[in-house]
N, C-alpha and C positions, 0 to 999 in steps of 0.2 A: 533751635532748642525750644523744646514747649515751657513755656514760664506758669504754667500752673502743675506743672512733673516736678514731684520733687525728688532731691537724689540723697544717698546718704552721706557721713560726711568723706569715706576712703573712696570713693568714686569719685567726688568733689577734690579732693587734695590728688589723684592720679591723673585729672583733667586738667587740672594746673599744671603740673610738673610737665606733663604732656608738653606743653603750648610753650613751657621755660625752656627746654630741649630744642624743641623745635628753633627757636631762636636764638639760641646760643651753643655750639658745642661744648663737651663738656669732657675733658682730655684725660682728668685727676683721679685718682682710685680715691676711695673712702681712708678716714683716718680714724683708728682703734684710738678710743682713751684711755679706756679702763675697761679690766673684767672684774666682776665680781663675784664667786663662789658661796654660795650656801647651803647646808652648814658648812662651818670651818673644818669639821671635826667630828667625825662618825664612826661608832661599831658595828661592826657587820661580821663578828662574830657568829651570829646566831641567822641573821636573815641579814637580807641586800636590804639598800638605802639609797633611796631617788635625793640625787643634788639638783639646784637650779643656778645655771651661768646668765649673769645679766653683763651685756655686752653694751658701753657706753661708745656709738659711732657715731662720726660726721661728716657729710659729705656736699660738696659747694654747688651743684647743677642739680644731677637727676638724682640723687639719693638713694641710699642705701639699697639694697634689693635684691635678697638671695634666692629670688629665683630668674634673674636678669637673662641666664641663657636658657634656662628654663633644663639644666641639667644637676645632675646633684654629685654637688661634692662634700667632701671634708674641713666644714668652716674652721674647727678644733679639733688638736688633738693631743688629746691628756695622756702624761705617762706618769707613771709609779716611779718609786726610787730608785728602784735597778733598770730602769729602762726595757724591763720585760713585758710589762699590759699595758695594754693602752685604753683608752675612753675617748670612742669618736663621739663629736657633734656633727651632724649633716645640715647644710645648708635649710634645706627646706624645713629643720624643725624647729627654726629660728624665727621669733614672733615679735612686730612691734608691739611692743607694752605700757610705752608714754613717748611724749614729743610727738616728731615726723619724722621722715625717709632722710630728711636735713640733718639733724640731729636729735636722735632719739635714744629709748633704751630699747636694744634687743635680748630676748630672756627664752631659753631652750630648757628642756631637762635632762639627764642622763642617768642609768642606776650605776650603779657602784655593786656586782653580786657577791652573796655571801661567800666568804674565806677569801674574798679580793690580797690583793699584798699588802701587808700595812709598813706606815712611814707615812712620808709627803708627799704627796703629787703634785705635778704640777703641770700647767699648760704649756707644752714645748711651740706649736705650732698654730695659726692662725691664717686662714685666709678670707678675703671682703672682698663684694663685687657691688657695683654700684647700676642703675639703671641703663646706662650706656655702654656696660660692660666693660668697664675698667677695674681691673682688679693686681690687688695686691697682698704680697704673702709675708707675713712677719715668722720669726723664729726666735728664741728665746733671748737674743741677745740683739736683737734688731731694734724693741722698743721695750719702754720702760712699762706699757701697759701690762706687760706679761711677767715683770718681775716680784711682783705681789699676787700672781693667780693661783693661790697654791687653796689645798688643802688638807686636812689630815687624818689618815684612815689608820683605825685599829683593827686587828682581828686574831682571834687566838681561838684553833690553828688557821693558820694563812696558807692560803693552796701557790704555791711559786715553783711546781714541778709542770714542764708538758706532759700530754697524754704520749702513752707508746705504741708503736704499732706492730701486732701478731702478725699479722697474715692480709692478704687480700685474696680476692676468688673471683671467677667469673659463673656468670647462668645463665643460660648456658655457655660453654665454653667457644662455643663458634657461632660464628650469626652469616646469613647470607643476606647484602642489604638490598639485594634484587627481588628477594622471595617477600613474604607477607610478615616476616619478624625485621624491624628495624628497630629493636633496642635490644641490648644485653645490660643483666642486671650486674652490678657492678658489688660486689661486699668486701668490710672492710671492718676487722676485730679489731682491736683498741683495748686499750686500757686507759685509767687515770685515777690517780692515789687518793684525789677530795672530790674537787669540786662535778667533776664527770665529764666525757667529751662531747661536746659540741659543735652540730656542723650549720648551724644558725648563723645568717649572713649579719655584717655588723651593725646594719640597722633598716629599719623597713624601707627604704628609700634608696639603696644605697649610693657607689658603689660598695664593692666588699672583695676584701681580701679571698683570693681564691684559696677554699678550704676543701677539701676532697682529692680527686684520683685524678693525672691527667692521661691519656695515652695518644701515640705519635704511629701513626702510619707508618710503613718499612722505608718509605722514601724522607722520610722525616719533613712531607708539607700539607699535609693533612691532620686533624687535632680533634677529639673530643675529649670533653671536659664533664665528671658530675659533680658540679661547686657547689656551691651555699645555695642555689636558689634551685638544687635538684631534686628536692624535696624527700629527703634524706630521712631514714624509716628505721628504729629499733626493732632488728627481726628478734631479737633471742640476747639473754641479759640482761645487765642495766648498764648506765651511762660511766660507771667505774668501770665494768670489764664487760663486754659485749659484742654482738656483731652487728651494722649500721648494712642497710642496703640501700643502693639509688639508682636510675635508669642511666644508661650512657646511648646518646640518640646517634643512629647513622644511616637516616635517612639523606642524607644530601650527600655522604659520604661514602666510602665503602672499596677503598683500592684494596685488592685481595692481598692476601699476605699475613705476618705476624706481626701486631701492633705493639711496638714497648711503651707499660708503667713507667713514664717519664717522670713523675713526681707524684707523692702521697703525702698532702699536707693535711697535718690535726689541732684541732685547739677544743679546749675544756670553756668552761662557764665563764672562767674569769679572764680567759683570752690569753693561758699561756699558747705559746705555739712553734710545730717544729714540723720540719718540713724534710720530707727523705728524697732521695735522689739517687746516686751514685751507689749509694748502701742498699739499695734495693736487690739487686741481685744476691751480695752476701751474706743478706739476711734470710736466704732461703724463699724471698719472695717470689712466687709466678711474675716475669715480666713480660709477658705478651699475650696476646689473643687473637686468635685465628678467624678471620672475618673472611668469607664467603671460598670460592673456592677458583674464583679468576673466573673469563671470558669464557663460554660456551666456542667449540672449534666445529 
C-alpha cells in the first residue's frame, strides 16, 4: 500500500473488516434492537407522506450489510390494520447513518400514498444479512424490537377497495414466433373507486409482487408473463376506469396452440390487490391466444 495514498474513511473500515473475516469466521446473523418510525402519525388525506425507519443493528464479525449477496430483498414489511396493504423496505435502500457495520443506525425511507388505510400500522416482518451472509428473519412476535414499530395513518376517504377487472384482449389476436412479430400486445380494462390502478413494481430495485397477465402454453410448461417491469402504458381513460396495455415477449417461446390467461393480477396506488384465476372464464374473459400455426409439413 502506498503510504502517501490516502483513503477515505468507508474504504478504511471495509479493509479492516475484510482482514477481521479473514481471520475469524463469523457463523451469527445480525441482531435487530430497535425500529424507529417517523412521524408517529400522519394525514394523507389530501397527498402522500414520506416516513423514515431508523433500524438500530448489531453484528459481532463482518457486520451488517444489505447488499452481502448482492440481491434485493424485502428487509420490511409494513402492514395496515386489516392486513390488506402493505409498505415494502428493500434491502438496498437501507443506509448507514451513524456507528459502523458493528453496531450502527440503519435509516430507509418509504411513502405512505394518498387515501392509504387509516388506523395503525405496523412492522410485521423483518429480515438482516450480515457480510458473511448470515441472515436472519423476525416476525412480529419473534422480537420485542418490533413490538413498538408502529405508526399512525389518517385519511378521510380511505381507498381499502381493490381495483376490478372488465375485460382483457389481445393485439393482435395470434402471433407466429417464427415470423418477424415476437410480441402480442397484451390489454387490460380495470377499474378502481379512489386511489386508481397501478401496475408500478413495489419498488425500483425490487423484487415485486407479480402484477399483470400471465399465460400457459397448451402443454402447461411454457409461461409468459407482462408484470410490473413490462412497462405498462394507459392506452385510453384514466387510472379509475381505463384500459392499461403491455408487451407479452415470445421470442424464445412459441409452442403452437391456444395459450390460457392463467391469472390477472391488479392493485391500485395504495397496493390494494386481487388476483383472478379460476373466475376468468366466467367472467366472460377471452382465456386464450393463438400463437403461430405449428411445424411447416
Amino acid at each position: 500500500m502506498n503510504p502517501s495514498r490516502s483513503y477515505s474513511q468507508p474504504l478504511i473500515w471495509a479493509l479492516l473488516l475484510a482482514s477481521v473475516v479473514r481471520a475469524q469466521a463469523d457463523h451469527t446473523p445480525p441482531q435487530l434492537i430497535s425500529i424507529k418510525i417517523t412521524p408517529s402519525r400522519a394525514d394523507v388525506s389530501t397527498q402522500a407522506v414520506t416516513f423514515t425507519v431508523e433500524l438500530a443493528i448489531k453484528d459481532d464479525i463482518s457486520g451488517m450489510s444489505p447488499n452481502g449477496r448482492d440481491t434485493s430483498y424485502a428487509a420490511l414489511v409494513i402492514v395496515s390494520p386489516s392486513g390488506g396493504q402493505q409498505r415494502i423496505v428493500f434491502n438496498k435502500q437501507l443506509k448507514l447513518v451513524s456507528g459502523t457495520p458493528l453496531e450502527g443506525i440503519w435509516s430507509a425511507k418509504f411513502t405512505m400514498p394518498q387515501a392509504s388505510e387509516p388506523g395503525v400500522w405496523q412492522v410485521q416482518k423483518a429480515r438482516l444479512e450480515d457480510g458473511a451472509n448470515n441472515t436472519i428473519h423476525f416476525d412480529l412476535h419473534a422480537t420485542n424490537a418490533l413490538d413498538h414499530a408502529t405508526f399512525e395513518v389518517a385519511s378521510q376517504p380511505a381507498d381499502v377497495s381493490a381495483p376490478q377487472l372488465v375485460d382483457v384482449s389481445f393485439y393482435p389476436p395470434s402471433i407466429d414466433p417464427g415470423g418477424s412479430l415476437h410480441q402480442v400486445m397484451v390489454r387490460v380494462h380495470a377499474t378502481d373507486d379512489l386511489s386508481g390502478v397501478s401496475f408500478a413494481p413495489d419498488g425500483p430495485t425490487g423484487p415485486s409482487s407479480l402484477f399483470g397477465v400471465v399465460v400457459s402454453s397448451p402443454s402447461g410448461d411454457e409461461r409468459s408473463a407482462a408484470g410490473p417491469y413490462a412497462k405498462w402504458v394507459l392506452i385510453s381513460g384514466t387510472p379509475q376506469d381505463g384500459v392499461w396495455q403491455a408487451p407479452l415477449d415470445f421470442q424464445r417461446l412459441g409452442k403452437p396452440g391456444a395459450w390460457a390467461v392463467k391469472q390477472v393480477c391488479l392493485k391500485d396506488e395504495v397496493r390494494n390487490i386481487r388476483c383472478y384465476e379460476s373466475e376468468l372464464k366466467a367472467m366472460g374473459v377471452p382465456d386464450l391466444i393463438v400463437v403461430g400455426s405449428g411445424p411447416k409439413r
